[in-house]
C-alpha positions in Angstrom: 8.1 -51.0 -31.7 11.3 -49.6 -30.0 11.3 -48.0 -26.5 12.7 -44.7 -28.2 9.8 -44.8 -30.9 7.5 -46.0 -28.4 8.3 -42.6 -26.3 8.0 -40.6 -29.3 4.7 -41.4 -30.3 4.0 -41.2 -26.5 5.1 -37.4 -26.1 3.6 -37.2 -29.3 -0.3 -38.0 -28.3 0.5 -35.8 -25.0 1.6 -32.8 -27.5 -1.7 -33.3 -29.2 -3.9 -33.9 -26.2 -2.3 -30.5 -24.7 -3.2 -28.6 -27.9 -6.6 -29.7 -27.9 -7.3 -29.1 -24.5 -5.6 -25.9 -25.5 -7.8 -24.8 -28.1 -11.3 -26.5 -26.9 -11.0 -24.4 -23.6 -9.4 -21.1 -24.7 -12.6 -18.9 -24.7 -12.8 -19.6 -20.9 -9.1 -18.2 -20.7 -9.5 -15.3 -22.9 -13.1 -14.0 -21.4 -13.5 -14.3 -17.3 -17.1 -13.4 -17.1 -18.8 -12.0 -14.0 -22.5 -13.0 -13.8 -23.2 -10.5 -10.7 -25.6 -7.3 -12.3 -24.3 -3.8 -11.8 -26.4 -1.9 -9.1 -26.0 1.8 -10.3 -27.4 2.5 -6.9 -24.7 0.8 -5.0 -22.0 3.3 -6.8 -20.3 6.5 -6.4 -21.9 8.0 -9.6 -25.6 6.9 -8.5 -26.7 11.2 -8.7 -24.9 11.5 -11.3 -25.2 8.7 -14.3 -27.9 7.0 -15.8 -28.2 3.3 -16.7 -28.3 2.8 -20.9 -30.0 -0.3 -22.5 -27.8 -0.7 -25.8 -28.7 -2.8 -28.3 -26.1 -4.3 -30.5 -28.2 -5.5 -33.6 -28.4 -9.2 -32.7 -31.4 -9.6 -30.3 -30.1 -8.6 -27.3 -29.7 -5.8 -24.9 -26.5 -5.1 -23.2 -26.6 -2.5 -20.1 -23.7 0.5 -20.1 -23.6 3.1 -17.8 -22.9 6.9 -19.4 -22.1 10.3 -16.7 -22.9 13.3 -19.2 -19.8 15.5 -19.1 -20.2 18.9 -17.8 -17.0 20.5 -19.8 -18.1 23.7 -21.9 -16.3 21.4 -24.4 -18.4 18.1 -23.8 -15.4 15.9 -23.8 -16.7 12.4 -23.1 -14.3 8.8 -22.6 -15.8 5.7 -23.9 -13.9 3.4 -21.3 -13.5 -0.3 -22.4 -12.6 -2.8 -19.5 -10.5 -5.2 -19.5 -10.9 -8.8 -18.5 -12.8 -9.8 -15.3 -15.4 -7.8 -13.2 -18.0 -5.3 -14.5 -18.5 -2.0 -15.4 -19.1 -1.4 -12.1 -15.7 -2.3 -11.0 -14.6 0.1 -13.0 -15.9 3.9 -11.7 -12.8 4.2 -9.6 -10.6 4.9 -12.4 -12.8 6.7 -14.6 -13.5 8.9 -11.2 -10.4 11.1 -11.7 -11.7 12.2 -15.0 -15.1 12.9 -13.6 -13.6 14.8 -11.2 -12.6 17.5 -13.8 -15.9 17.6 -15.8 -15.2 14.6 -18.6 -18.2 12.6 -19.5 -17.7 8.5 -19.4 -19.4 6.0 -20.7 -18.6 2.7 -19.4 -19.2 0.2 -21.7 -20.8 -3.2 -21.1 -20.4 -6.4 -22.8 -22.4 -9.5 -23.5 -21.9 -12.3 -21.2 -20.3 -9.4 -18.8 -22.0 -8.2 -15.8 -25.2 -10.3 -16.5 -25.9 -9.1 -19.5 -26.9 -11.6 -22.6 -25.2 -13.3 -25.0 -21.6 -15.5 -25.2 -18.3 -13.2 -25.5 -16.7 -13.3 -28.6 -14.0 -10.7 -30.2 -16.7 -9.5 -32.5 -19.0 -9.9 -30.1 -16.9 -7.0 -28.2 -16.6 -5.3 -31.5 -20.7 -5.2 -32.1 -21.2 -4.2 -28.6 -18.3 -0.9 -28.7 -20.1 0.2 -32.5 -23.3 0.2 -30.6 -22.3 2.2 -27.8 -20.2 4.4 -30.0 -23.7 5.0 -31.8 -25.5 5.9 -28.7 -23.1 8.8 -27.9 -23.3 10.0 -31.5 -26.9 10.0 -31.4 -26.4 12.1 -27.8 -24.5 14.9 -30.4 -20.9 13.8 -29.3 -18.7 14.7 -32.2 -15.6 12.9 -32.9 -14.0 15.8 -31.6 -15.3 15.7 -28.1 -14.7 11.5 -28.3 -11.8 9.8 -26.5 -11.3 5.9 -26.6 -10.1 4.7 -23.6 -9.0 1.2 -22.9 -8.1 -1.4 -20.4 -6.4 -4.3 -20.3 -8.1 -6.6 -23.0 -10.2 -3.5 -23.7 -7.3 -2.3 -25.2 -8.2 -4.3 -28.2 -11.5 -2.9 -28.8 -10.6 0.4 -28.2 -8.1 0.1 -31.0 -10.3 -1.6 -33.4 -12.5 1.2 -32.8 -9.9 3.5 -33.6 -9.8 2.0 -36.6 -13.5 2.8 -37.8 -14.3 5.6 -36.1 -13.0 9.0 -35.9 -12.1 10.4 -32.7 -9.8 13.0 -30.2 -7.3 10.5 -28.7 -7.0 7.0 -28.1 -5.4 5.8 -24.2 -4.1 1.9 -23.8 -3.9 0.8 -20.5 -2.0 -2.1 -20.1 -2.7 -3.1 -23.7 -1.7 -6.4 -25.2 -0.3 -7.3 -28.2 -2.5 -10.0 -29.4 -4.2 -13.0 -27.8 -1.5 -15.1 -29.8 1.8 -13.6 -28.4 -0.2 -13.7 -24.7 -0.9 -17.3 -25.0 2.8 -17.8 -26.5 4.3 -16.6 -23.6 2.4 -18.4 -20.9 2.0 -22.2 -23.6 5.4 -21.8 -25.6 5.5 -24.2 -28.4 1.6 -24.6 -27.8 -0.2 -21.8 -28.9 -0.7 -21.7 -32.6 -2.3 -18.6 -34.5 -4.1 -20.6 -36.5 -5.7 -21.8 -33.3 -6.7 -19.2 -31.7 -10.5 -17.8 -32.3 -10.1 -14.3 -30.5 -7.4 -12.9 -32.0 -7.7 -9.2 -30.4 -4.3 -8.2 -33.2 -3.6 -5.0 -31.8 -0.4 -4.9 -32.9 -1.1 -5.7 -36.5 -3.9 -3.0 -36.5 -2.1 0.3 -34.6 0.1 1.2 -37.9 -3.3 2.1 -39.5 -4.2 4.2 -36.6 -4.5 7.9 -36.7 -5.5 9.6 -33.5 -2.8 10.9 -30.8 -2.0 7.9 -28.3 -0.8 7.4 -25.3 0.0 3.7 -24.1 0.4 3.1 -20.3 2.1 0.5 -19.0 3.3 -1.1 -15.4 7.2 -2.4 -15.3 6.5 -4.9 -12.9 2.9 -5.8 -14.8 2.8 -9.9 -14.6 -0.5 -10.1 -16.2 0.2 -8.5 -19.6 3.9 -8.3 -20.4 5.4 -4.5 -20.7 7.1 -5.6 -23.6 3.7 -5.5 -25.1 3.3 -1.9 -24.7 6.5 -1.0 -26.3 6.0 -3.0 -29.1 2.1 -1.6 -29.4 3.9 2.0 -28.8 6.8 1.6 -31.3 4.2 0.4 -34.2 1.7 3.3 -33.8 2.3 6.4 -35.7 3.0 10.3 -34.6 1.5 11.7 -32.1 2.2 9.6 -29.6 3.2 9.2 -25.9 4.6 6.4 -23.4 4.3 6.4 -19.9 5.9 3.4 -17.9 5.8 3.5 -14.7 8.3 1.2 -13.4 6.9 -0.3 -10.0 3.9 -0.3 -11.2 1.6 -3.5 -11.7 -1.2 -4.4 -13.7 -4.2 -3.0 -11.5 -2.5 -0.6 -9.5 -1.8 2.2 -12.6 -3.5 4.7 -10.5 -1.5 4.9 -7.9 1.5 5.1 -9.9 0.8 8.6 -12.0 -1.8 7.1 -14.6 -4.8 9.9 -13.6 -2.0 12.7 -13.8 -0.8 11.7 -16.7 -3.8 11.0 -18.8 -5.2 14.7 -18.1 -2.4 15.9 -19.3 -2.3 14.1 -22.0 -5.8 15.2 -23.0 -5.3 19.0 -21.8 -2.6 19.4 -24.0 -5.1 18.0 -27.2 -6.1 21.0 -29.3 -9.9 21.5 -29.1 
């Protein structure tokens, strides 16, 4: 064998290692679980929300947390987090919204926050219809529903858009899909065909019809603005863009985001 075909099959075995390792670990880089419980009494909205047991039809119970709104006109966010942390990470930025009489429930999923069960994209999807059904069963109409999502949650909040009928749908940070995320951190590596959680946003927000808004940081090195555009040129009328440009992935809030999300929803027709 030559030294030049002897490098080839070399780089060769290395290219083929590197996808494996690739695909055999890529549920640990798509989902970065948090085993610590919630403690509703350790948050802000302890005298004011109530811990939910939700059950999403396959043997285990997953815990949310759900404020009742106190708008004449029961608006009420399901809020799907994104990667990392818990729902109890996330009451800060649902808090702005509280603040003006919106409802919230904040959405828990399994292997998230202690709760049971491996992650999985339908995983996420079972755990969103069951929540989904526990506000329905409360007497929240579609019209007094908003889907709100962060981050990866942006993908469940579309997918839910999808099946359910509601007032708005919000992205925060939202991504494209798992596939053009991993293409643009492992170029040349990351195959569609090899990825498990697909979270295809982009392939699903032309079939969405609810008024959007997409929200996204210019200086956001986490999920790539671009993805936002793209997500935001795809989705149909009505629709909104705000893009802050010094703004990050986690620090939305203190670039406009609350503002701009009320009135967004204020100017919703009841």
């Amino acid at each position: 064998m030559s030294i030049v075909a002897a490098v080839v099959l070399a780089a060769g075995l290395v290219y083929l290692i590197a996808l494996l390792f690739l695909y055999l670990t890529q549920s640990s880089k798509v989902f970065r679980l948090s085993a610590t419980r919630p403690s509703l009494g350790e948050s802000s909205i302890a005298d004011r929300a109530q811990v939910v047991q939700i059950d999403p039809g396959d043997g285990t119970v997953l815990l949310s947390w759900f404020v009742p709104a106190q708008r004449p006109d029961g608006r009420t966010i399901a809020y799907f987090h994104g990667n990392a942390g818990t729902i109890a990470e996330r009451v800060e930025r649902v808090l702005p919204y509280l603040a003006v009489g919106y409802g919230a429930l904040l959405v828990g999923y399994p292997g998230y926050g202690g709760n049971p069960g491996k992650p999985s994209e339908q995983g996420f999807y079972r755990a969103a219809r069951a929540n989904l059904d526990f506000l329905t069963k409360l007497g929240i109409s579609p019209r007094q529903l908003i889907l709100f999502g962060e981050s990866l949650g942006t993908a469940v909040a579309v997918q839910m858009a999808l099946e359910r009928p509601a007032l708005a749908l919000i992205l925060e940070a939202p991504l494209a899909s798992i596939h053009h995320s991993a293409w643009a951190r492992y170029p040349y590596l990351a195959f569609e065909r090899l990825i498990r959680h697909k979270f295809a946003s982009i392939e699903k927000i032309d079939q969405v019809r609810l008024p959007l808004l997409v929200i996204h940081g210019g200086k956001d090195q986490t999920t790539d603005i671009r993805f936002g555009r793209m997500i935001l040129a795809r989705a149909n009328e009505p629709k909104q863009g705000f893009f802050p440009p010094e703004a990050g992935h986690n620090d939305l809030m203190q670039h406009g985001m609350p503002e701009t999300v009320r009135s967004f929803l204020e100017a919703l027709p009841s």
